[in-house]
C-alpha positions as CSV (number, residue, x, y, z in Angstrom):
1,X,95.9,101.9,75.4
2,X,97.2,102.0,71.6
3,X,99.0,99.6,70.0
4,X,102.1,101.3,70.7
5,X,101.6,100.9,74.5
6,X,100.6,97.5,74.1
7,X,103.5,96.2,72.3
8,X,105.7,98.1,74.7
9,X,103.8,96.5,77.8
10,X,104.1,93.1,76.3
11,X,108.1,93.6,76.1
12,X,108.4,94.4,79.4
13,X,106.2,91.8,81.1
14,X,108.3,89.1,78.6
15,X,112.0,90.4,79.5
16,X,110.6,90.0,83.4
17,X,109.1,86.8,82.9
18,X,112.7,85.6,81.2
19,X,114.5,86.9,84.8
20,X,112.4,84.8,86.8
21,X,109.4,86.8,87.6
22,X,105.6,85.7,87.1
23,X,102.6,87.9,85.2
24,X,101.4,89.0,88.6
25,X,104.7,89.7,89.7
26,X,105.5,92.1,86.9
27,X,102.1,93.5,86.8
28,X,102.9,94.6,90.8
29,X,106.3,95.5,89.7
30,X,104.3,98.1,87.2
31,X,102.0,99.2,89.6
32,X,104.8,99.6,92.1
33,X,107.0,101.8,89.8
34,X,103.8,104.0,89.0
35,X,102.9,104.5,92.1
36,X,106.6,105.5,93.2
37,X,106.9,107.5,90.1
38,X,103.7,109.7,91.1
39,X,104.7,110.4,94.7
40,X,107.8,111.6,93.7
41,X,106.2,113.8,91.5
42,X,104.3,115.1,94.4
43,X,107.4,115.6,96.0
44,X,108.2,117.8,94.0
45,X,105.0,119.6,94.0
46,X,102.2,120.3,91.8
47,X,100.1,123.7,91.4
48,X,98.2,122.5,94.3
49,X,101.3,121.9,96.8
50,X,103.5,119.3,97.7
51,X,104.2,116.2,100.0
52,X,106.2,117.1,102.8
53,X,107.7,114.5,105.9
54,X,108.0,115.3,109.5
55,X,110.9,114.6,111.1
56,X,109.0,111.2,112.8
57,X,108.8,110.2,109.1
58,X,105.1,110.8,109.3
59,X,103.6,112.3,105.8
60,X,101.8,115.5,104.9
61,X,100.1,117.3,102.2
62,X,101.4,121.1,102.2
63,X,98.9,123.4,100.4
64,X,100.1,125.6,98.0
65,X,97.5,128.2,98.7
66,X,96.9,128.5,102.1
67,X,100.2,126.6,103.5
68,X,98.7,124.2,105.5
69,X,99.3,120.8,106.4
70,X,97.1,117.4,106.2
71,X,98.0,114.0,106.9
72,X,98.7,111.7,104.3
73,X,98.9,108.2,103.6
74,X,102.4,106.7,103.3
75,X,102.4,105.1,99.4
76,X,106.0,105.3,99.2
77,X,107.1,102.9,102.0
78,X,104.3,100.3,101.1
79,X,105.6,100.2,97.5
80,X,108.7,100.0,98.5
81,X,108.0,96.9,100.9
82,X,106.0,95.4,98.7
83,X,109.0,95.8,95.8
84,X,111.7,94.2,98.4
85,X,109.5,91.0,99.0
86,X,108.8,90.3,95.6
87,X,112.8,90.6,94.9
88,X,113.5,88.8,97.5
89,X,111.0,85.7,96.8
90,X,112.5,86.1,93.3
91,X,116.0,85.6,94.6
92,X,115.4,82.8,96.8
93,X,113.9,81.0,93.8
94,X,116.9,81.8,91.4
95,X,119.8,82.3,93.7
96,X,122.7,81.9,91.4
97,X,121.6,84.9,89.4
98,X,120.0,87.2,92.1
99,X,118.7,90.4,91.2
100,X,118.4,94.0,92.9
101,X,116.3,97.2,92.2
102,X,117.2,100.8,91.8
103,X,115.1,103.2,92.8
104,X,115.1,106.7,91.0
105,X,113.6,109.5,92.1
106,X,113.4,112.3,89.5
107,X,109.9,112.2,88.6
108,X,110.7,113.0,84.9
109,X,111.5,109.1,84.2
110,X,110.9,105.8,85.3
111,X,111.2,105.4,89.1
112,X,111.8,101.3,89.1
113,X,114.9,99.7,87.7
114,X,115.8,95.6,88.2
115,X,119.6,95.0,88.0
116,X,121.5,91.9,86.9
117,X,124.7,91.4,88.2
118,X,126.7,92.1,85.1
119,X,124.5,95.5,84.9
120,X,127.1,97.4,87.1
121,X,130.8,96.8,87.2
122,X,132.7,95.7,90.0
123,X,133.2,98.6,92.4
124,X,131.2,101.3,90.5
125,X,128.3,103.2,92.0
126,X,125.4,102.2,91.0
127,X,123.5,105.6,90.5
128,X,126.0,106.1,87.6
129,X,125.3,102.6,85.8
130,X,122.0,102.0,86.9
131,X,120.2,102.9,83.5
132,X,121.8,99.6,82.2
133,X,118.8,97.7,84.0
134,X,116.1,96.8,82.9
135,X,113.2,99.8,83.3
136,X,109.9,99.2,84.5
137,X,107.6,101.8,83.4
């Protein structure tokens, strides 16, 4: 990591500490948006192939090459399990300002974003105001 990153990192972790959130918890928010970035990256597909779900919701890696299909573990629905408790703890804690999440994903960007209330205006859709959150990359 360069200094760069560092400084960057610290931002974030400080601006989720000041909404409530713990080191850990913004360390697991990190590794949560990571983790979602990359398997909507594989998605999308790579040179190798792609991830692919089954109508049963079950998960499978699709080979470029030869076209055929593996089982795969499930890192989205984990990560995104693991994202709702820590919200929701969060929110229980601070209920008079609670927060919610956005998830986007176009792997070209941050998949993870933590809304305030004031973030998105009354009655607006909130994949058109969601970059107003705060981004956790």
């Amino acid at each position: 990591m360069n200094r760069k990153e560092a400084i960057r990192q610290t931002r974030q972790l400080n601006t989720l500490q000041s909404l409530g959130f713990s080191s850990e918890e913004s360390d697991k928010l990190r590794r949560i948006s990571m983790t979602l970035r990359r398997w909507f990256e594989l998605e999308c597909g790579t040179n190798g192939g792609c991830i692919e779900r089954d109508d049963d919701g079950r998960t499978y890696w699709k080979s470029e090459h030869s076209g055929w299909r593996t089982r795969t573990a499930d890192r989205e629905t984990g990560a995104l399990k693991r994202l709702q408790n820590i919200v929701k703890a969060r929110n229980i804690i601070h209920a008079e300002n609670s927060l919610s999440f956005y998830i986007q994903t176009d792997p070209r960007g941050a998949a993870l974003y933590i809304l305030r209330p004031q973030d998105i205006p009354e009655g607006k859709d909130v994949s058109a105001y969601y970059s107003r959150g705060i981004c956790v990359y």
